[in-house]
N, C-alpha and C positions, 0 to 999 in steps of 0.2 A: 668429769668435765676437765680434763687434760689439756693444761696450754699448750702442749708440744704435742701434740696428736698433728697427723699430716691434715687432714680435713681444716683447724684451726689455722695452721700454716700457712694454707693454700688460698683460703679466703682472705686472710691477711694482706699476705701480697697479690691476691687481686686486688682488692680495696685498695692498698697502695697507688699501685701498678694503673688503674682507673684515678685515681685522684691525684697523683701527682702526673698524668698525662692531661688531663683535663684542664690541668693549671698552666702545664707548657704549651701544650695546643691555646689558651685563650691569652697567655703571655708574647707568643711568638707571630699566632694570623690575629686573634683580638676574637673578643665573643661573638658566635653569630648573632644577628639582627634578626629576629622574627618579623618583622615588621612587612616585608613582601607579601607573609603567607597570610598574616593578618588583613591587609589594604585590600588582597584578593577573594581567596575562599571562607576567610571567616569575617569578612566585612557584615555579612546582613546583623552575623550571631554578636557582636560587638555592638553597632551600632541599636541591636532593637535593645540588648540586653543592659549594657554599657560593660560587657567584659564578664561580667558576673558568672555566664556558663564556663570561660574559659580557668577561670580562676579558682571556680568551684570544683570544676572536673580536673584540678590539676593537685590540689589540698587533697582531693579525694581519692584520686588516685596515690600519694604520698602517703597519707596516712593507712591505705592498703597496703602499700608495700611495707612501712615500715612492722603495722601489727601483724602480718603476714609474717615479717623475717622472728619478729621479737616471739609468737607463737612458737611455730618450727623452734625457737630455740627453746623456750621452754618445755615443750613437747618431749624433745629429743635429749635435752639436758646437755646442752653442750652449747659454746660461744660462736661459732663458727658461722652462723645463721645471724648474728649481731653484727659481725662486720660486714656481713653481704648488706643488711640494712643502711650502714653507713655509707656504703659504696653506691646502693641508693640514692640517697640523701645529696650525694655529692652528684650527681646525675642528674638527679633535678633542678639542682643549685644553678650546675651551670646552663640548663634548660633555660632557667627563670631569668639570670641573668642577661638573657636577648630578648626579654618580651619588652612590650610598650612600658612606659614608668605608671600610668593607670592600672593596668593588668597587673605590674609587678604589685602598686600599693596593696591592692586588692586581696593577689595573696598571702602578703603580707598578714594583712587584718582576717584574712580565713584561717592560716597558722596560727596565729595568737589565740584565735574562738576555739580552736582545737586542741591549743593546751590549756585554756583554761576548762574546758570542758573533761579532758583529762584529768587537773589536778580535784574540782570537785566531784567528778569519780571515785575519786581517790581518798577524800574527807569524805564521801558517804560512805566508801567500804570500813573505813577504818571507825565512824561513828557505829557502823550496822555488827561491828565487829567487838568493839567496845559493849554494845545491850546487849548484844548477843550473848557474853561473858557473865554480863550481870546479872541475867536473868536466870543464865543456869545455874551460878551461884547460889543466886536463893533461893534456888528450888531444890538446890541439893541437900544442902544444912538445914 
């Protein structure tokens, strides 16, 4: 797992290279506006749903990509697949950044449900992992 391996490198400065464009472009013209494509073709899915699909298929698509990239890295043993996830992250950001302030809260509150959903993942592997211990313990002695 080499910080200087060309692979680590390359994804670095793309992540860069993507994130601090995304900052000048929305510095210099301003974030796009969703809001046309919304009033238009996704008017019926908004108003029957109140946003919920767009919000849910947007957290879910995110959380794809990020456990997508964090897998691959794990897989492969190497960082390089992490900051592509970041670069991610920052993709979406500035996606989310032109949506309606409803849809935005929305996601908002789907990202939150999804790290807490995370972190008690996380306390049951680590309970499941603790009896797991204990039991072979005492089964050993």
């Amino acid at each position: 797992m080499g910080l200087r391996s060309p692979r680590f490198i390359a994804s670095t400065l793309l992540t860069v290279v993507l994130s601090v464009g995304l900052t000048v472009f929305g510095w210099l013209w301003g974030v796009p506006r969703w809001n046309v494509a919304f009033d238009g073709m996704f008017a019926p899915w908004l108003s029957a749903y109140g946003g919920w699909v767009v919000s849910i298929g947007f957290v879910a698509l995110g959380s794809i990509m990020v456990a997508t990239c964090i897998l691959a890295s794990w897989i492969q043993r190497t960082y390089h697949y992490l900051m592509l996830g970041v670069g991610a992250v920052a993709v979406l950001t500035f996606i989310a950044l032109g949506l309606p302030a409803a849809v935005l809260t929305q996601i908002k509150d789907g990202v939150r449900l999804v790290i807490v959903g995370l972190c008690a993942l996380l306390v049951l592997a680590i309970f499941a992992s603790a009896l797991r211990a204990r039991l072979t313990r005492r089964f050993r002695t």
